[in-house]
C-alpha positions as CSV (number, residue, x, y, z in Angstrom):
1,X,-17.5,8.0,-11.4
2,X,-13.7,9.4,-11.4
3,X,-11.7,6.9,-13.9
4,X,-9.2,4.5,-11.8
5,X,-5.4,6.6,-12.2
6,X,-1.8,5.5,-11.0
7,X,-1.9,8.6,-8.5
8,X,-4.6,7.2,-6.6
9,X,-1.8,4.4,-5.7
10,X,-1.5,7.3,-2.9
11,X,-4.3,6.3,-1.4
12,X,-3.7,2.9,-0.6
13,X,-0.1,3.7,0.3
14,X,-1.4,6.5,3.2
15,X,-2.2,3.4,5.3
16,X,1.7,2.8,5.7
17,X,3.0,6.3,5.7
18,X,3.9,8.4,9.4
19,X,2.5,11.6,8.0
20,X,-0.8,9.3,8.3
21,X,-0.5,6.8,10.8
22,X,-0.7,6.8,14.5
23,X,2.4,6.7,16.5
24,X,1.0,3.3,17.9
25,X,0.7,2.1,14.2
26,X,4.3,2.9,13.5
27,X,5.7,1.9,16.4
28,X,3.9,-1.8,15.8
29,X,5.5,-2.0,12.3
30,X,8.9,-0.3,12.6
31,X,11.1,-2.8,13.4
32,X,9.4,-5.4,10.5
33,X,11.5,-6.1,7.8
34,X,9.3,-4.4,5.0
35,X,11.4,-7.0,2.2
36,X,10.3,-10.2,4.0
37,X,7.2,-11.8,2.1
38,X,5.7,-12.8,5.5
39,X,6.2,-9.4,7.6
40,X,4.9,-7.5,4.3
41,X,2.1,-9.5,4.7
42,X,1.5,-9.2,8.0
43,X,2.0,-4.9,7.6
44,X,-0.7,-5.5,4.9
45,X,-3.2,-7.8,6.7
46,X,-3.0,-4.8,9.9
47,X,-3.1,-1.9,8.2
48,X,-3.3,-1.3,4.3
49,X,-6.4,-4.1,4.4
50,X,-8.4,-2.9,7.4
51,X,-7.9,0.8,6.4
52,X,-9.1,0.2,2.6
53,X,-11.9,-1.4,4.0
54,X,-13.5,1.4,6.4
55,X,-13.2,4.1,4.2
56,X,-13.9,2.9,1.3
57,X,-16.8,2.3,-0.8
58,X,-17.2,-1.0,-2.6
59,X,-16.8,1.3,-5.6
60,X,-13.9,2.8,-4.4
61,X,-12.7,-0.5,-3.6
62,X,-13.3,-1.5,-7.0
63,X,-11.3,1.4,-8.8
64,X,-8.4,0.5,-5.5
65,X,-8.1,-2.6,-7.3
66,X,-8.0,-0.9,-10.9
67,X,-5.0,0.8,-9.5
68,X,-2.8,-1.9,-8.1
69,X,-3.4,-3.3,-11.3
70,X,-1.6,-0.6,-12.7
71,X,0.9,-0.3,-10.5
72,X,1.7,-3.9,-11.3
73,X,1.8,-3.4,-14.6
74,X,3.9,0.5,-14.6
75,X,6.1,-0.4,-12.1
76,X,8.0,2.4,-13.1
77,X,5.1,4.9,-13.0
78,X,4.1,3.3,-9.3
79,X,7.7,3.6,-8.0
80,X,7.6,7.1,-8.3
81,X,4.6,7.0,-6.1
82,X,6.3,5.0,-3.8
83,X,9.7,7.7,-3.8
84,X,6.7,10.2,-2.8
85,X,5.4,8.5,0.5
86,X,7.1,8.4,3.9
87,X,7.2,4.7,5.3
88,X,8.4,4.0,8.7
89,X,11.0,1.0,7.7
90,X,14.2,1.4,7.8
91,X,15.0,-0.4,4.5
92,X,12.9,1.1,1.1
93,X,10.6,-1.8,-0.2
94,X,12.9,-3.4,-2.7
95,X,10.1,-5.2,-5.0
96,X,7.7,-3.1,-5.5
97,X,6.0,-5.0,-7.9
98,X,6.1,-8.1,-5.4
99,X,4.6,-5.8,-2.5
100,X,2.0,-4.5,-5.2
101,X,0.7,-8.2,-5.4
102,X,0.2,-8.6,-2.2
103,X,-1.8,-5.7,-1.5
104,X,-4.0,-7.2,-4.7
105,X,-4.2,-10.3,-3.2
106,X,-5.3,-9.2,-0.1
107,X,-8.0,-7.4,-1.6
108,X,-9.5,-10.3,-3.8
């Protein structure tokens, strides 16, 4: 079993980046503000969750949680993860570490 790194933050990420989604996916999202704790939320709920879910094992799943843990607690490290992805907002995500929390809630 690979050991849970910040990289794979990546892979959780994908869900919400236009080089992986669907027009339709980014067209449902894009005019969301990505900084409001309900619409980030709602992006989560539609895409990151249900995405995580079907292509994931419960292992992977596991080790998915491993690494929002980390993200949480190297914001720095995960930030430059997030300067790597494409997101379809027009505003960048302002707390990452809030956003981060989400996801892990969300996945509890």
């Amino acid at each position: 079993m690979a050991r849970a790194t910040i990289t794979m933050l990546t892979s959780i990420l994908m869900f919400i980046d236009i080089n992986y989604m669907t027009d339709e996916e980014c067209d449902t999202i894009y005019e969301l503000d990505i900084n409001n704790e309900k619409n980030q939320k709602d992006i989560i709920q539609r895409l990151i969750v249900p995405g995580v879910k079907s292509e994931y094992s419960v292992t992977a799943f596991n080790r998915a949680k491993e690494v929002l843990e980390m993200g949480i607690d190297d914001i720095k490290a995960a930030t430059k993860i997030f300067n790597q992805m494409s997101f379809p907002f027009e505003d960048d995500i302002v707390d990452k570490k809030a956003f981060l929390k989400r996801i892990y809630e969300e996945f509890i």
